[in-house]
C-alpha positions, 0 to 999 in steps of 0.5 A: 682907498685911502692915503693911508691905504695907497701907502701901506700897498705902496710899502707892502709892494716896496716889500715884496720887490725887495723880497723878490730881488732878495730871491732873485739875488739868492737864486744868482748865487746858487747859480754862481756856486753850480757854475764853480762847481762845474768848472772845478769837476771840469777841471778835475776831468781834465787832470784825470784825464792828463793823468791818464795819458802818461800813466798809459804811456808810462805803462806801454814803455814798461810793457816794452821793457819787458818785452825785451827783458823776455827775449833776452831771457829767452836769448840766455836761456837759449845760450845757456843750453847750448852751452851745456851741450856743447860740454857734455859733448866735449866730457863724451869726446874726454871719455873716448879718448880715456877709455881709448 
């Protein structure tokens, strides 16, 4: 081989090594932005997640809520109809003592 020729091989492999440094480079970056991806997803997981539990909780203090809304309606419905007969048992006793 030449001087010549060993030159050019010379620069033709500088070339390449910088071709593949330059690949080597580019693969890192796309590894660098998978890796702000995943920890950006990741991240959002755990917002999600967070997210979640209060809305769970938040959700298990309605659900008692109205659970006890439940009774008491329950409790004033209940007092209601005593009520009611307890007045139609005093109208009866107003209409005995009419007709007496």
């Amino acid at each position: 081989m030449t001087f010549w020729g060993l030159q050019a091989n010379i620069a033709l492999n500088k070339l390449e090594g910088r071709y593949l440094l330059m690949e080597l480079i580019g693969d890192i970056e796309q590894f660098d932005a998978l890796e702000e991806k995943i920890d950006a997803l990741l991240e959002l997981v755990e917002n999600l997640k967070n997210e979640k539990r209060a809305l769970s909780e938040r959700l298990q203090i309605q659900e008692e809520k109205i659970a006890d809304l439940s009774k008491q309606v329950e409790a004033f419905k209940s007092g209601r109809d005593k009520a009611k007969q307890k007045i139609l048992q005093l109208l009866e006793k107003l209409e005995q003592v009419e007709l007496k």
